[in-house]
Each structure stands twice: as structure tokens, then as C-alpha cells.
N, C-alpha and C positions, 0 to 999 in steps of 0.2 A: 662156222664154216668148216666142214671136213677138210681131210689131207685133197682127195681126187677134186673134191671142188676148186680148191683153192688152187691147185697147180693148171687147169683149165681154165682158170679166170685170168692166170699170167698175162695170156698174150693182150688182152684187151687193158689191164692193168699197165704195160707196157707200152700200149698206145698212147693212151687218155696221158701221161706222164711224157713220152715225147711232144702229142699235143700243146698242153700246158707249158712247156718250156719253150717249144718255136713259136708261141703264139705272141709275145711282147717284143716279140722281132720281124714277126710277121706284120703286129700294129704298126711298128714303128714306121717303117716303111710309107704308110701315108701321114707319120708327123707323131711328134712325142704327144700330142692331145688324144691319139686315138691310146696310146697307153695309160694314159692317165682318166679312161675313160673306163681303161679295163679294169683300174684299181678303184676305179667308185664302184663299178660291178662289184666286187669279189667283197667291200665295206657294205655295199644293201643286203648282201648275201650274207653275211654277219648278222644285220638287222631283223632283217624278213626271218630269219631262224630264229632270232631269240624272241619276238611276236608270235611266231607259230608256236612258241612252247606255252603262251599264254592266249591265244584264239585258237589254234591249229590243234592243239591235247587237250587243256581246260577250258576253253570254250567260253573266254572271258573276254568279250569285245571289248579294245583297249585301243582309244583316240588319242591317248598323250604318251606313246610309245616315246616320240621323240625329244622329249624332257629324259630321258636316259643318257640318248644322244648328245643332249648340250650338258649335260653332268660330267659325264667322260670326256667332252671337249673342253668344258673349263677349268677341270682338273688339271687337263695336261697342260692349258695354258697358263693357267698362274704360276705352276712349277717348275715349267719350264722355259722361259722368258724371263726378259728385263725388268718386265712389269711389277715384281717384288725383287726382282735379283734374285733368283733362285734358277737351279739348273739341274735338277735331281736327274738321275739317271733314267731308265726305261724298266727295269725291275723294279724299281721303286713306286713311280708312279702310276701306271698300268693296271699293277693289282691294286693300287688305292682308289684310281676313277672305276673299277669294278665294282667295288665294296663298297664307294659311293653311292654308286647307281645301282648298287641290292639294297641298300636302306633306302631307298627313294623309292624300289618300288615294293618295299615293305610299310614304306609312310602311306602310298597311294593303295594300295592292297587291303590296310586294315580297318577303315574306313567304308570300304566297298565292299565288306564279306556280302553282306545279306541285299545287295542290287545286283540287278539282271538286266542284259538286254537294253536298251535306249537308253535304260535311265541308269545303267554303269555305263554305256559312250558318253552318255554325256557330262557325267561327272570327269571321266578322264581326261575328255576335252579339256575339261576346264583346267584338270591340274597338268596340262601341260603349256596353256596358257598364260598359266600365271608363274610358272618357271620362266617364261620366254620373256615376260614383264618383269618379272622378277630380276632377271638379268640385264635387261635395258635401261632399269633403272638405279643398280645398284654403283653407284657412281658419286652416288653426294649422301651424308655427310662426311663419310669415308670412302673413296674410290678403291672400292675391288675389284669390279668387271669390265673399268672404264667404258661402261653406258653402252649407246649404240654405236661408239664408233670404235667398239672391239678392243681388240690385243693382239699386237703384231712381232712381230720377230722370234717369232713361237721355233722354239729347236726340234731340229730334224730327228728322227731313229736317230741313236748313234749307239754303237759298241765297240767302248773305248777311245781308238784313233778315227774306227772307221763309221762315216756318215752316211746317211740314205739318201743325201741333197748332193748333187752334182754330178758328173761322170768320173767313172771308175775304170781303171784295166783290172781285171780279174782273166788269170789264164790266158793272156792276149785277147780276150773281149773287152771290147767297150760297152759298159754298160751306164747308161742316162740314170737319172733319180727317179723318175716314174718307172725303169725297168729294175730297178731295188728294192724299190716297195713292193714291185708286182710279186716278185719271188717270197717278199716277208708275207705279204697275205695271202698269197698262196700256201705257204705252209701252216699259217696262225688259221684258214678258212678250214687245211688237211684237221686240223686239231677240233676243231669248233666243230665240223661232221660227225667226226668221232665220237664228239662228248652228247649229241643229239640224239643220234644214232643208239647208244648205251643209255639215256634218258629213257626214251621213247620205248624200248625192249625189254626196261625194268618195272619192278614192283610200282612204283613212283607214278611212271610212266602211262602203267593201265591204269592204277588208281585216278588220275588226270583225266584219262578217257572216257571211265565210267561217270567219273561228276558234268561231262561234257556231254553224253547222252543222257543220261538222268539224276538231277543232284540229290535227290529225295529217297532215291533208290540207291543209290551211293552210300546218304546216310546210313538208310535203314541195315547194309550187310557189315557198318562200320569201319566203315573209312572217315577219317577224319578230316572233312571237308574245308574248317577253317585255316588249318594247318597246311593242306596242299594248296589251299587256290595261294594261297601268302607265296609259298615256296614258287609258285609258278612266277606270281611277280619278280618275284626278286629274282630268279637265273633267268629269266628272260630281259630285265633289266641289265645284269652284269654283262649279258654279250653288248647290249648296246652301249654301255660305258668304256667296253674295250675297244669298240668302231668306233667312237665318238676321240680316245684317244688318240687314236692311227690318224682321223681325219682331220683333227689339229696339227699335227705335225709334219702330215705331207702338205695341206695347205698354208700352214706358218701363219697365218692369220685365223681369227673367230669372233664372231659377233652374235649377236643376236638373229639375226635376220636370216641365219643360215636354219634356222630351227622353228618355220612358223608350220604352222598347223598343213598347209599342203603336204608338208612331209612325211609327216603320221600317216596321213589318208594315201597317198602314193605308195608305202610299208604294207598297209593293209592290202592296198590292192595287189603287191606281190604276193603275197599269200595266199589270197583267194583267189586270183587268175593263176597261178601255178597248179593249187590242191590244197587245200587246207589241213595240216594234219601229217601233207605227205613231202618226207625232205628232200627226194630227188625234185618233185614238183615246185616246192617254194625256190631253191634253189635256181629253176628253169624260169620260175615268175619273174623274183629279181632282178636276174641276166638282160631276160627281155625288156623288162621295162627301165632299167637303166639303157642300156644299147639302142634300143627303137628308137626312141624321142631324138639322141644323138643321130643316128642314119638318117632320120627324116629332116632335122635341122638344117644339113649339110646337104640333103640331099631335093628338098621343094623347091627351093631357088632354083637352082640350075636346069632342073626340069622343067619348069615353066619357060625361062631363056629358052629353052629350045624347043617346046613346043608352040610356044607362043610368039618368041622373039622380045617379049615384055613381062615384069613382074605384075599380076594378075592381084596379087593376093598376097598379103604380108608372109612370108616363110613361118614367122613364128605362130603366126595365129590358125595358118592352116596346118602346122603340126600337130599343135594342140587339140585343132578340130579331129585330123585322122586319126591318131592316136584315141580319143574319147572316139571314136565310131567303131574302133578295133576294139576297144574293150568292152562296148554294148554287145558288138556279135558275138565276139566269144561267150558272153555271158549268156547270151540267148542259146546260141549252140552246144555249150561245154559249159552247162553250170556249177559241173562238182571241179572244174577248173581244167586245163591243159594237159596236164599229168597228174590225176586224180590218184588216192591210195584202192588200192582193190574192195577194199573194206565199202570207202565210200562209192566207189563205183555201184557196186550190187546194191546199196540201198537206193539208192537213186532210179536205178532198174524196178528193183522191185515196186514203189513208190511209183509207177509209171512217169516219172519227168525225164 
């Protein structure tokens, strides 16, 4: 970005930052759940990013995304819990459920160089399946996961004295535990942009792109195709080990059941209803689909009371319905997604759909 650009982009740069800060106060305001809502936002937006760097650049349809997620989540909890007596810090562990979940998706990567298409979903599938079993049943002859009924008393952020569980005065504010975390992944999402951003703009980057439009063609001007799709796996895996960490620790509990296969396929859909490809877009998919499902939960019930005077219709099940009816339209209307990259926009033009 130049000097003139960049002094221009101040004022909006200054917004979106006051924004971001009044907004865990503005949640709050209808109840710590709507902040704690914001801070699963701002963890799929971790996830859905680090997928786009493996659907979204290399163009590797990946169903066991969320086996990354229960790697970084178990990491943090056997380390940090009663569960072995262990209490390691947040430097410590952090980059080791990362580094976990780059050899995990270096295990699942190398295996899949030479499938495509259905038949790498559906191997992915599988090995995220069998992490989620894998963990449900690692419990006997030696209990390390303790099975499916999880691991609790899982320890909060802390640095030093100070924790991310409870309220706080800071500068005569009070701030709650979900409005701690909101600021921590806010700055850790500022960072994870950054490193996306410089991803996607480098050598790396386009080389990823080109094996994503054509792998054969890719080969032939020599780019090293086995070597990139692996590396897609694996930084695409490390963001989800580092969400997977966060979300052990502000939930303090983990199990199994938090990581079945809906989860993967709902990651995906942020990605492709945002823009595949494009990170303002994934970003905006995310948001949305974390946020909606919440809006409409809270909000079907009470509409029907007062249109109807009677409950009509289970809340949850007709969430579920409207939500799947919003994402068929948009799919029909907005196929290259909500906030497409320009790139894919014009193909899609061109292509008459």
C-alpha cells in the first residue's frame, strides 16, 4: 500500500477499530451469551480461513477439517487440567496443539496426493471420523481422553496472575470473561488476516492457485505439486489447532461430540457461501453463519407467540429449515458466494452462470 493510500484509508481504519471495540459492549447489553456468541464468530473465522487455504487456494475438498479442531482442543486439555495434573502455560501449549495439528494434516495430505474431487471428500471424511472415534474411545486400557464423557476443569487464557474467566476492572471497566476472550481473538483473528493475506499474495500463494485451476498444467511449468498440496494441509490444519485450543479453554470442557462431522460440512459451507478463495468473503460466510442460526433460535419462538398466539412449530427445527432454505437461495442466486474475489467473479460471467 502506498504512503497517499494508506493515510486515506485512516478514517475507515479508525472506524471498523472503534466498531470492534463497542461491539462486546453493545452484545452485552442483551446478555453475556450474545458475547459469547461473538467469540465463536471470530473461532469459525479462524477455521473457515484456515480451510480456504486448502479449498479456497488449492482446491482440495477437505470433509475432516474438523479433526484439526479436536487436535488443538485436546491438546489444550490434557495440558491444561487435572486430568494428568498438568497446567502448562499458553506459550507453551498453543504452538504445540498447532504443530500437532500440522502433522495431522500432513498424515492426512500424504496419502491423498494423487485423489481428487469425491473421492479425496470422501477419504477426508473418513479421517475425521475416525479421530472423533478415536477419541471416544480412547479411554480403556489406559484413559487419556477419558472417552465420551470428556475432560473438564479445563484452564482458562491466563497470563501470569491474570485470567480470561471471570470479571475484571481494567481502567474502571468491567469486563466479563467472554468480553476478555472477545479482545484476545480479536487480536489473534488481526494476526491470522495478516498471515492469509501475505499467504495468498506470495509465490506460494499463486503457486496453490495455479494447481487449483489446473494441476497438470501446474506440473508441466514446474511447480511442485506434492510439496504444495502437503504444505496446504498442514497451515491450514495449524489455524485449526490454534481455534481448537481457544475453544477448550473458554469452554473448560471437551469431548468428543463437540467435533462430529456437521461441523466440517457447516466450515465448508462458510467458505463457499462467503467466496471461495476470497478472505474478506470467507470471513463474511463465517460471521453469518455462526450469527443467523443464533438470531433465528431466539428469535422463531417469539414470533410465532405473537403472530399466532401458539407455538406452531418446534423453534429449533424450523430454524434449521429457514437457515437450509437461505442457503439453497443464495446458492441459486450468488453461486461464486456473497462476497466473491473479482477474479472468480469474471469467470463466472464469462461462463454465462
Amino acid at each position: 500500500m502506498k504512503k497517499g493510500q494508506f493515510f486515506r484509508s485512516m478514517p475507515g481504519i479508525g472506524l471498523a477499530a472503534a466498531l470492534l471495540i463497542a461491539l462486546p459492549f453493545v452484545a452485552a447489553l442483551g446478555g453475556q451469551a450474545w458475547v459469547r456468541i461473538l467469540d465463536f464468530a471470530i473461532l469459525y473465522v479462524f477455521l473457515a480461513l484456515g480451510l480456504n487455504i486448502v479449498v479456497g487456494l488449492a482446491g482440495l475438498l477437505d470433509l475432516g477439517y474438523i479433526a484439526f479442531y479436536a487436535v488443538g482442543a485436546y491438546t489444550w486439555a490434557l495440558l491444561a487440567s487435572p486430568h494428568f495434573g498438568l497446567h502448562w502455560p499458553i506459550w507453551a501449549i498453543l504452538p504445540l496443539g498447532a504443530g500437532l495439528a500440522c502433522f495431522a494434516g500432513v498424515l492426512l495430505g500424504s496419502p491423498t496426493l494423487k485423489l481428487r474431487g469425491d473421492y479425496l471428500a470422501i477419504v477426508t471424511l473418513g479421517f475425521g471420523e475416525i479421530v472423533r472415534i478415536f477419541l471416544n474411545n480412547l479411554n480403556a486400557p489406559i484413559n487419556v481422553t477419558n472417552g465420551p464423557q470428556g475432560i473438564t476443569l479445563i484452564d482458562p487464557v491466563s497470563f501470569g496472575a491474570f485470567k480470561f474467566s471471570g470479571a475484571t476492572q481494567i481502567l474502571g471497566v468491567s469486563l466479563s470473561g467472554p468480553q476478555k476472550y472477545y479482545f484476545l481473538l480479536v487480536a489473534l483473528a488481526i494476526l491470522v488476516i495478516i498471515i492469509n493475506v501475505r499467504l495468498q499474495n506470495s509465490r506460494v500463494g499463486r503457486a496453490w492457485q495455479a494447481i487449483r485451476e489446473d494441476e497438470i498444467a501446474a506440473k508441466a511449468i514446474g511447480i511442485n505439486t506434492r510439496n504444495l498440496k502437503l504444505l496446504a494441509f498442514a497451515m491450514g490444519a495449524s489455524f485449526g489447532g490454534v481455534a481448537g485450543g481457544i475453544f477448550s479453554a473458554m469452554q473448560g470442557f471437551v469431548s468428543p461430540e463437540s467435533f462430529s462431522l456437521i461441523e466440517s460440512i457447516m466450515i465448508l459451507a462458510m467458505v463457499v457461501l462467503g467466496g471461495m478463495g476470497h478472505i474478506p468473503g470467507v470471513i463474511l460466510g463465517a460471521v453469518l453463519l455462526t450469527v443467523l442460526p443464533e438470531v433465528l433460535r431466539y428469535g422463531v419462538g417469539p414470533l410465532q407467540m405473537a403472530v399466532f398466539g401458539k407455538m406452531l412449530v418446534d423453534p429449533e427445527s424450523l430454524r434449521m429449515l429457514i437457515f437450509g432454505l437461505a442457503l439453497v437461495l443464495v446458492m441459486r442466486f450468488k453461486p461464486a458466494g456473497l462476497w466473491p474475489s473479482p477474479e472468480r467473479q469474471r469467470e463466472l460471467q464469462e461462463t454465462g452462470k
